[in-house]
N, C-alpha and C positions, 0 to 999 in steps of 0.2 A: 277606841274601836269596840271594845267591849258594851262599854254604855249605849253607842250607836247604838249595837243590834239588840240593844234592850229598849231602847226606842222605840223598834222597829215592831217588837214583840208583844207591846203596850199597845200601838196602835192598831194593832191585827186584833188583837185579841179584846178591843174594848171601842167597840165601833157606836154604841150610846154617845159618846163624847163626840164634840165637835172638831174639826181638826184643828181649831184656835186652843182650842182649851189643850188637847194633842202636844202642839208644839209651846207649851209652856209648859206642860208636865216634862216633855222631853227636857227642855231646855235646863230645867231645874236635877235633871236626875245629870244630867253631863256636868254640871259645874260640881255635885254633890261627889261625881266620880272623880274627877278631876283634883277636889278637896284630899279626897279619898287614896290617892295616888295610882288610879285606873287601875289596880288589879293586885291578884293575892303579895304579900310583900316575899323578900327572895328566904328569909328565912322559913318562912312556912312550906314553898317549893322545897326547900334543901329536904326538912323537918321531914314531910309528906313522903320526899324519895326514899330517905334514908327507909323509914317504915315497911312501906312497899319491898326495900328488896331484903331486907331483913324477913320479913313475912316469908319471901316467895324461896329463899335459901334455905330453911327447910323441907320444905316440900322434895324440893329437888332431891337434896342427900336423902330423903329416906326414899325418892325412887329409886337412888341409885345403890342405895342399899338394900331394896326390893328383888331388883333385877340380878337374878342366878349368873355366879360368874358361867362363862363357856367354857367349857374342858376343853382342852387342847388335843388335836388328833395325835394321837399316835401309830406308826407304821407297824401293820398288821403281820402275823407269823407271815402267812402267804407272801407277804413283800420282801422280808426280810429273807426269804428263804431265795425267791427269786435272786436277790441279789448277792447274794452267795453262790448261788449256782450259776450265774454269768460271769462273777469274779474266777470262779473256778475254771468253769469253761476255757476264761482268756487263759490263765496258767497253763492248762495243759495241751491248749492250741500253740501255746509259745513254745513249749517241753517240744512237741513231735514236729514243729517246725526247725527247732534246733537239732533234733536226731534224725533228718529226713536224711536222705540219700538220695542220690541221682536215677531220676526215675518214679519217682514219690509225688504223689500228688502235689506233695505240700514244699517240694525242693523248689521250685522256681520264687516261691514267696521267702524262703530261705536267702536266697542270692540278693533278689531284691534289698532284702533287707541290709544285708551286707553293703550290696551298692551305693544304698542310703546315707550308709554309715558314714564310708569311704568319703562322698560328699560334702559329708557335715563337718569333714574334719579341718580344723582351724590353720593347719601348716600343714609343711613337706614334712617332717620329720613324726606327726603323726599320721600320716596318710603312709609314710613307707610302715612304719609300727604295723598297722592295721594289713596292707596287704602282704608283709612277711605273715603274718598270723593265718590270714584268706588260703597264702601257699600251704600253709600246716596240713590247714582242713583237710585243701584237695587230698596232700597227700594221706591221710587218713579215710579219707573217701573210695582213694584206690584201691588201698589197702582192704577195705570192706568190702570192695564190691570184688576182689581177686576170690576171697572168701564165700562168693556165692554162688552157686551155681546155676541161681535163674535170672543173672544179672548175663545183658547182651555186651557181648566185646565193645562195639560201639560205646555204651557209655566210660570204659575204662579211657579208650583212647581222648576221647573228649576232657575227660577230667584230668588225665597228664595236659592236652594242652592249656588247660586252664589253669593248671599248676603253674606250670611254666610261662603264660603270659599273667599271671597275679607275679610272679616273683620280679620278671623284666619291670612292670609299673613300681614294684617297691625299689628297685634300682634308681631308676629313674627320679624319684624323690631323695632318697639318699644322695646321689648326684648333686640337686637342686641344693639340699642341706650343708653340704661341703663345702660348695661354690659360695653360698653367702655367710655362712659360719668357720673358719679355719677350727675355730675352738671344738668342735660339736665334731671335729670327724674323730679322733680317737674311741668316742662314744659307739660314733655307728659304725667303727671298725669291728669294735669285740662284737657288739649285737647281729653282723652280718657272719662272723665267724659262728658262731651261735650256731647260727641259724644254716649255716652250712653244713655244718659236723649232723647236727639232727637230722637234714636232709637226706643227706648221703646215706646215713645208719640205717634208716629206713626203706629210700628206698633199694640198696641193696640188695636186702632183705626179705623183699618183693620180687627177684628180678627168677627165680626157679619157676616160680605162678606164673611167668607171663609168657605169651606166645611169641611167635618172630615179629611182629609191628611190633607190641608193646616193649618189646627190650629195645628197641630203636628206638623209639620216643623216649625212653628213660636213658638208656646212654647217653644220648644227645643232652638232653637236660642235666643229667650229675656232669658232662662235660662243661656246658654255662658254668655251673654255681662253683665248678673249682676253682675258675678261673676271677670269681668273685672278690674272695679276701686273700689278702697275701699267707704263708703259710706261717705256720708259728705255733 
């Protein structure tokens, strides 16, 4: 193929000659390539490549030892500071969501969360856990808002019955714990007794602060919760 187009090359380029004479130069240079083995032999290819990249693999490394590493960014004071002051922020949006009171901006995101809780819990026996503790709150709630004097009666009476229906749902799982577990009720005997004794201490202790509704709604309720754990 080669010799062809050296044929071909001869005859363009030496037009004095006649085309006999042409094709007997051709003819002679094809058997001469043919002799020849039609082209460079493989060791000289190898030879040649090897050179070639040998050559061209330094070049390369010393571009790339040319080219300046890039410094890597780092986050700026201004960044850094931001995000300390958002970390914080959440901190103390949680702080005064956990100390809100009924009537707070921030009380309904309180409950909520609580609700969530409640939710997520895996069984009856931590869903009663959780709403004996919810009952604590209220009553602590009450307690705070007896304490204030620009707090409206309304939200007292609201928060006894919140007390009092957080404490029937934690009944209500205890129940559920009993019935599938015989072994676990000794457990949620003392913790309901517990949780009894507290109740009562406190609100008692509450019952001079509060007007003619709210002693109703609390006797009514320390009437429930005695009736809760046997006595002992």
């Amino acid at each position: 193929m080669i010799w062809g187009r050296q044929g071909a090359f001869m005859g363009k380029w030496l037009p004095g000659i006649s085309r006999r004479s042409q094709a007997r130069i051709q003819n002679r240079v094809s058997r001469l390539g043919a002799r020849m083995g039609g082209g460079p032999r493989p060791e000289f290819r190898s030879e040649l490549r090897t050179r070639l990249v040998n050559t061209s693999r330094p070049e390369e490394a010393s571009a790339e030892r040319a080219a300046p590493a890039r410094p890597r960014p780092r986050p700026g004071l201004l960044a850094q500071f931001l995000s300390l002051s958002l970390a914080a922020t959440v901190v103390i949006a949680g702080l005064a969501t956990y100390r809100s009171m009924p009537g707070d901006t921030l009380y309904p995101l309180k409950r909520a969360a609580e609700s969530t809780l409640f939710h997520l819990s895996t069984d009856d026996a931590e869903r009663a856990g959780r709403s004996l503790d919810y009952a604590e709150t209220r009553a602590h709630e009450v307690e705070e808002l007896l304490g204030s004097s620009r707090r409206p009666n309304r939200l007292i009476k609201e928060t006894l019955q919140d007390m009092e229906d957080t404490t029937r749902s934690a009944i209500t799982s205890l129940t559920r714990v009993r019935r599938h577990d015989a072994k676990s009720e000794a457990k949620s005997t003392g913790q309901l007794k517990r949780f009894v004794q507290k109740q009562r201490n406190q609100i008692e202790g509450m019952l001079p602060k509060m007007d003619v509704e709210e002693r109703r709604r609390a006797h009514g309720y320390l009437n429930y919760i005695e009736g809760l754990a046997p006595p002992g």
